[in-house]
Each structure stands twice: as structure tokens, then as C-alpha cells.
N, C-alpha and C positions, 0 to 999 in steps of 0.2 A: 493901295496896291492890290490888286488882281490877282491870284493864283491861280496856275492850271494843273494838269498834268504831273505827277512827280515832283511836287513842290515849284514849276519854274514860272513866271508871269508869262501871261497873254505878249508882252512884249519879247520876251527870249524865245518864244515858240516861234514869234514872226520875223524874228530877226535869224533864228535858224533854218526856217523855212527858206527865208531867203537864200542865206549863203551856201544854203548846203544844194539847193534845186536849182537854183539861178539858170543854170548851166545844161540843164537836164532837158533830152528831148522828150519822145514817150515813155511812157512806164506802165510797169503793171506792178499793184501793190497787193501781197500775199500778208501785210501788216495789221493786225485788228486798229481800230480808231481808238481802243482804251491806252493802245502802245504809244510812248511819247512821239516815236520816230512816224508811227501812224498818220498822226496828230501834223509833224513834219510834213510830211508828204503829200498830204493834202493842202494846207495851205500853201503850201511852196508848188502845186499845180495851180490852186487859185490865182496866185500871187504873178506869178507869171504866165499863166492863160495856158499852161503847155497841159496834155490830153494825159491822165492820170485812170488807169481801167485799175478798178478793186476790186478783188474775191471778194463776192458775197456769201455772205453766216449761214444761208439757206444751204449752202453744198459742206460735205464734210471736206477738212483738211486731208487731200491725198495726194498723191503723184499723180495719177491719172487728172484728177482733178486740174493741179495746176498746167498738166503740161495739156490738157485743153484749153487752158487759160490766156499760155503764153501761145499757140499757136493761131485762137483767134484775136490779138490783140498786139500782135509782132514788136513788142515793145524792142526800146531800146536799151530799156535798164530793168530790171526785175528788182524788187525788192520784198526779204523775205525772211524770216527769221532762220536761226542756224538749225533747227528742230524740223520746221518745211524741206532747207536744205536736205537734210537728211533722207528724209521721206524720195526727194526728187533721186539724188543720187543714186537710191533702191529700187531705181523704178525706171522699167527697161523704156528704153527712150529719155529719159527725166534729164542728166549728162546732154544727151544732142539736142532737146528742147533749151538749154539754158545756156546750148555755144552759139545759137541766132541771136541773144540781146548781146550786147555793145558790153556789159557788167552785170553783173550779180551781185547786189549789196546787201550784207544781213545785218540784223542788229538786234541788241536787245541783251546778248550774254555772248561769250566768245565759243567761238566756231574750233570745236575739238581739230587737233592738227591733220590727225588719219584723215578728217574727214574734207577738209583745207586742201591735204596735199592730192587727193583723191580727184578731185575734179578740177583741181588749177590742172596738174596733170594731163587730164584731158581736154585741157584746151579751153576751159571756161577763168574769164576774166575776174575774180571773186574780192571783195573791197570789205572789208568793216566801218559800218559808217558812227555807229551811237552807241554807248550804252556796253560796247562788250572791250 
């Protein structure tokens, strides 16, 4: 047996990939690849051939950042950790960049409530998917 990621096999990362993206149109992934959900989300664009754009490592983690991310890449789901989160919702514009995707899904450790109730509030659709 094969292990990957956080202790799980090559076959539980494909078979979550699966279930968990199956369904998913575009996206933009603010996830490092060391992150399991990372790991997810790419194979689960693989898996089902749908258009997966990543932050790349070369730019720093900012607001600015991603919400140039999500405007050239008009995803439908954003994925991103609760700590990005954060960053976005400090960041004028960050809230109305993240109410054009379809969802907001973080993961990794749970998303403080202030900060939960903060931008459901305004109108962004926000999910926990792994990990929190």
C-alpha cells in the first residue's frame, strides 16, 4: 500500500478527488499542493478535465493578490484557506471579488465565526470542505 499526503493512499486522495470535484465547474485554487485538499483539487480537475487556475508560490499571499487572481480567472468556486480568507475579507474589494464565484470553500482548520458570519453576511456563499 502507497501512502500519500497526511497519512491517506493514492487511492483515498482519488477517490476524494472524485467525489468531492465531480460536480465542480471552474475554479481557482489559493491551496498550496503540500495541503491534502491541495492534492484534491487537482486531481479532481484532472479527473474530470474541468479548468483548475492555481496561485502560484512566485507571488506573495495577499488580497490584492488574489483578488487579481479571481478577476482574471472568473472562476466559479474559489478555494482557499480560512487565513487567505481572512486576508480577502481585509481587503477593500476582497468581499465583492469573492460574491462573482458561485462558492467560497476553505479548508484545512475551521473558519473563526466573526469571520464566517462576516462575509456570508455579505452575500458570499462560503462551504468548509476538509480538514476544519
Amino acid at each position: 500500500m502507497i501512502w500519500c499526503v497526511a497519512g491517506q493512499t493514492h487511492r483515498a486522495i482519488i477517490n476524494n478527488a472524485y467525489t468531492t470535484t465531480r460536480s465542480l465547474a471552474t475554479t481557482f485554487s489559493a491551496l498550496p499542493l503540500f495541503h491534502t485538499f491541495g492534492i484534491i483539487v487537482l486531481f479532481g480537475a484532472i479527473y474530470t478535465g474541468k479548468i483548475t487556475s492555481m496561485f502560484g508560490g512566485d507571488l506573495p499571499v495577499t488580497g490584492e493578490n488574489m483578488i487579481a487572481g479571481l478577476k482574471a480567472t472568473r472562476p466559479d468556486i474559489y478555494y482557499l484557506v480560512p487565513y487567505t480568507l481572512k486576508l480577502m475579507a481585509e481587503t477593500d474589494g476582497g468581499i465583492e471579488a469573492m460574491k462573482m464565484c458561485r462558492s467560497v470553500c476553505y479548508s484545512g482548520s475551521a473558519c473563526p465565526e466573526e469571520l464566517g458570519d462576516k462575509v456570508t453576511a455579505a452575500g458570499v456563499v462560503l462551504s468548509s470542505y476538509y480538514g476544519s
